[in-house]
N, C-alpha and C positions, 0 to 999 in steps of 0.2 A: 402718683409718680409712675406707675404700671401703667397708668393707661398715656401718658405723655410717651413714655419708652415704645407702647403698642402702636402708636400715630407713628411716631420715626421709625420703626419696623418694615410697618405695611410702606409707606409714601418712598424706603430707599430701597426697597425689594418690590417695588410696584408692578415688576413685569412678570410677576409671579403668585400665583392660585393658592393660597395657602389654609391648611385643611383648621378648622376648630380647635381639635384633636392635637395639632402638632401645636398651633401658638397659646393653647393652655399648657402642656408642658414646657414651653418656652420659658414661659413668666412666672407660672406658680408651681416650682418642681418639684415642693416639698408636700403639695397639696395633694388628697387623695381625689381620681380622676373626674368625680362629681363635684367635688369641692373649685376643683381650676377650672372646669367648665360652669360652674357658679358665679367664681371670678371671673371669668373672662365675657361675661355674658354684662355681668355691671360695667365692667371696663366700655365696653361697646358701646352701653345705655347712657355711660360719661361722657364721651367722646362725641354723642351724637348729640348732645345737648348742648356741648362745648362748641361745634362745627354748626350746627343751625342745621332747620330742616328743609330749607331752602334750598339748596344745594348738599346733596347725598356723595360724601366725597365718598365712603366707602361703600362697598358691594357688597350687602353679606347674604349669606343664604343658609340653610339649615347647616350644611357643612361646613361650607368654605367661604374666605372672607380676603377681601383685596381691594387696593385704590384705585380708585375710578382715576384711570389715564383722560377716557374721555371729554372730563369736566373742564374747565376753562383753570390753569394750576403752574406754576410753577414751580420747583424743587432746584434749588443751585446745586446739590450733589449730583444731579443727573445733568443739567445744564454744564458743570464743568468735567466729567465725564465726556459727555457728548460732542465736547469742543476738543479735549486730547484727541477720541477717536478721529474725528475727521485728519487732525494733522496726521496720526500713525499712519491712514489711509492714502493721504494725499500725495500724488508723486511729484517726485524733488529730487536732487540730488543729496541734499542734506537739509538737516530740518532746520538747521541756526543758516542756513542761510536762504530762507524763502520767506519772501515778505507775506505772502497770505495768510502761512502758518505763525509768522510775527506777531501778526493781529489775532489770532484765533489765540497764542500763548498771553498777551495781555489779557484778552477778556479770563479767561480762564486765571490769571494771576488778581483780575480785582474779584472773583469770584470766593475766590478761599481767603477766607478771614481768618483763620486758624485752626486747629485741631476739632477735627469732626465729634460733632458731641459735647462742644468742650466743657468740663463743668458738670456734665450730668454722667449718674451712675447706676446699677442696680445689682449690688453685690448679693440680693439674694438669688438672683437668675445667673449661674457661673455660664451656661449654653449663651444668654446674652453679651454680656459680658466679655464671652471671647468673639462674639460675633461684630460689638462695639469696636474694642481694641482692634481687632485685625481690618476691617473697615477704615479706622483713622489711619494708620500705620498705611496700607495701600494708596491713600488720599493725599496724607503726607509727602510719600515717595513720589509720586507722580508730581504733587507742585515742585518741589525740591526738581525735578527733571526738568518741568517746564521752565522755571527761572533760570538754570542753568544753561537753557538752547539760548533763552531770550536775552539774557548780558552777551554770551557770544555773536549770535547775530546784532545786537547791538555796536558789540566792539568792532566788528570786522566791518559794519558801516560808518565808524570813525564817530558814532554817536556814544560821545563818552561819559555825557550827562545822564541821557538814559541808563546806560549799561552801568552807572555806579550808582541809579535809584534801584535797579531792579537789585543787582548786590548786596546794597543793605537792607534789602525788604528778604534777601534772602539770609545776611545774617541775623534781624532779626529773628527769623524762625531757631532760626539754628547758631547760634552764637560762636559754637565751636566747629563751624563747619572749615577748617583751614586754608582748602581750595578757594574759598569763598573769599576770605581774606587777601592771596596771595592775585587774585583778580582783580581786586578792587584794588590794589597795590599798586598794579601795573597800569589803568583806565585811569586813576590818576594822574599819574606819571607821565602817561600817555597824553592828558590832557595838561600839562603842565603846571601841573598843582602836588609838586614836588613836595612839601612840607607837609600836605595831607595825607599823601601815601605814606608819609613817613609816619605817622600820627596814625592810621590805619593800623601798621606794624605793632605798635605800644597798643592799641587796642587786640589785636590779633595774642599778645602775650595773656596780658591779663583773664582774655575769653579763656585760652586753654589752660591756664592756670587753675580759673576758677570754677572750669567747668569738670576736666578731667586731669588736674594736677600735672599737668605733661607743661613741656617747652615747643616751642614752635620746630617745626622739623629741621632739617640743614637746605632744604630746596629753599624754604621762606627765608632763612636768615640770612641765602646766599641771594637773593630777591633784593632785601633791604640793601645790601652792599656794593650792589649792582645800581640802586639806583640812588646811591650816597656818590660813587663815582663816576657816576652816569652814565656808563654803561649797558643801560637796561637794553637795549636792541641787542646784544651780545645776547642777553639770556631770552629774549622772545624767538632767536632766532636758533637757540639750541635747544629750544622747547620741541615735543612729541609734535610731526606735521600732521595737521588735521585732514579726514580724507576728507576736500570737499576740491571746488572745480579750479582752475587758476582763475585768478582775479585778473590778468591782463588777458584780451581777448584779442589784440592784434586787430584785424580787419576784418573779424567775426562780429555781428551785431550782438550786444547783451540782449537777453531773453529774460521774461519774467522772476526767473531761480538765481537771477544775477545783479538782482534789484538793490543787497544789500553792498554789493561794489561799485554801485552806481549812483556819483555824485558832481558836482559840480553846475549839474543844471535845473538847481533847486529852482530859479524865480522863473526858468522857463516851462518848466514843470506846474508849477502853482497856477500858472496865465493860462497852459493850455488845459488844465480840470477846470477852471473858472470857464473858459469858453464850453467845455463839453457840456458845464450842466444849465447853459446858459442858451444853447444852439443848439436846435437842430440835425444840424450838419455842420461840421468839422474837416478840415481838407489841411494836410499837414505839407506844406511842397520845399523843396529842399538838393543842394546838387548832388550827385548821385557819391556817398557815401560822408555823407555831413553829417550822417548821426540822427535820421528819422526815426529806424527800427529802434533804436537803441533805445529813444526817446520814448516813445511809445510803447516800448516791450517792457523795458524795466525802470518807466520814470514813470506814465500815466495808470497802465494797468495796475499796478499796485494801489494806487491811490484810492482808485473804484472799485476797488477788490472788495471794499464792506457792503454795500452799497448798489452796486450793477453786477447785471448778468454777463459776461464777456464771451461774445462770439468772433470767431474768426476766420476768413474765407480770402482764398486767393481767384478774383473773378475768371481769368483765362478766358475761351472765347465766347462761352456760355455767364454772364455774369450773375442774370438772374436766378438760375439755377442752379448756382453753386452758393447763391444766398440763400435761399430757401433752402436748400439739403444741408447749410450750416445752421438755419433756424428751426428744422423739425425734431432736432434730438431735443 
């Protein structure tokens, strides 16, 4: 069991040189210092029997001992890590409303299956133990974030099926999460399935019942009442404004970050990715404010967003030159 615990150690602390010396007091603290460096020497001799000698996943050396990043490996605690970072990084005006970072919040949602570790323990190492806990708890919070961006962006692109699978995937984790509830109410309602928001509600009672003996608060009961008399646009619309860009842009073209307000030209969308991956060359021609930029800014790009590298250039009187100085970054 010590040596399963020392594999998930090294393989989620991988970018880090760890001494003998510290992961024998890690694991065996009760052990005198010969003795956990006795242990941790069989734990090693385990682990390398268990992994094949084909492939040397660990590095060890008289000191210090660490997972070969080099070797051909996957890890989904770093893989969904590495997909939050990018969205933190990536600039937007807001994260629930940019399609790239949409995509990058699904992969990361089918990534976490649940509680990191779940299931496995080692109560005699407490240094472990809190190093386990507060690892899931971090892991936790961040999916919980991420599903939270991605129902909004969902909602605000009128995708209401979506935005009430991601909801319940997010009550699942968290049953008594209220807000979660009081969203999935509204997306509903929204989508006009009035009976099921309501039936939401009566599940929303029972979770906080059962989970922390409380009643649903006055904003959700005042939720339910709103959308018995149907009035729900009263309460969406005296809800906290979110700071993100206006949704009507007037005679402004939508741009990539506007992808999620942008609808309606779903089959001409679909025809023009069908032709890009199918040609060559692609020529979009159209009377002068018909809706090209729009089309291509925040219908197509998004589309390719998984998939294609997306360069941009405005040719001026130099064309070639202004394509090349787009294609050497």
């Amino acid at each position: 069991r010590k040596a399963r615990a020392l594999l998930g150690y090294l393989a989620v602390e991988a970018r880090s040189v760890h001494s003998r010396e510290m992961l024998a007091a890690l694991f065996w603290p009760d052990a005198s210092q010969e003795g956990a460096a006795h242990s941790l020497r069989q734990a090693l001799y385990g682990l390398r029997q268990a992994l094949g000698s084909d492939t040397p996943y660990l590095r060890v050396s008289r000191r210090e001992i660490q997972f070969d990043l080099t070797i051909d490996s996957t890890l989904d605690v770093a893989t969904f890590t590495s997909v939050l970072q990018v969205c933190s990084l990536h600039s937007h005006p807001s994260l629930d409303a940019c399609p790239d970072c949409a995509a990058r919040l699904e992969e990361a949602n089918q990534l976490y299956k649940g509680s990191f570790m779940r299931g496995f323990a080692l109560p005699s190492s407490v240094a472990f133990e809190e190093w386990r806990i507060g690892k899931q708890e971090a892991l936790h919070r961040d999916a919980m974030d991420a599903l939270t961006a991605l129902a909004t962006y969902y909602e605000r692109a009128q995708a209401y099926h979506d935005a009430t699978r991601v909801l319940q995937r997010q009550l699942t984790l968290e049953p008594w999460r209220e807000e979660a509830h009081r969203a999935s109410m509204r997306v509903l309602t929204l989508s006009g399935q009035r009976e099921l928001a309501l039936a939401q509600y009566n599940a929303c009672i029972q979770a906080l019942e059962g989970e922390l003996g409380v009643a649903p608060s006055a904003e959700t009961k005042d939720l339910r009442e709103r959308i018995l008399d149907g009035t729900l646009a009263s309460v969406l619309k005296s809800a906290p404004a979110k700071e993100v860009s206006s949704p009507y842009k007037g005679l402004i073209a939508f741009g990539r970050a506007d992808a999620a307000d942008f609808f309606g030209r779903e089959s001409f969308v679909t025809r023009l990715g069908e032709a890009v991956e199918k040609q060559a060359t692609v020529v979009v021609l159209g009377a002068s404010g018909s809706g090209k930029s729009s089309l291509v800014q925040a219908g197509l790009l998004p589309r390719l967003a998984s998939s294609w590298q997306v360069v941009q250039c405005r040719p001026g009187s130099r064309p070639f030159e202004r394509l090349a100085e787009a294609l050497l970054p």
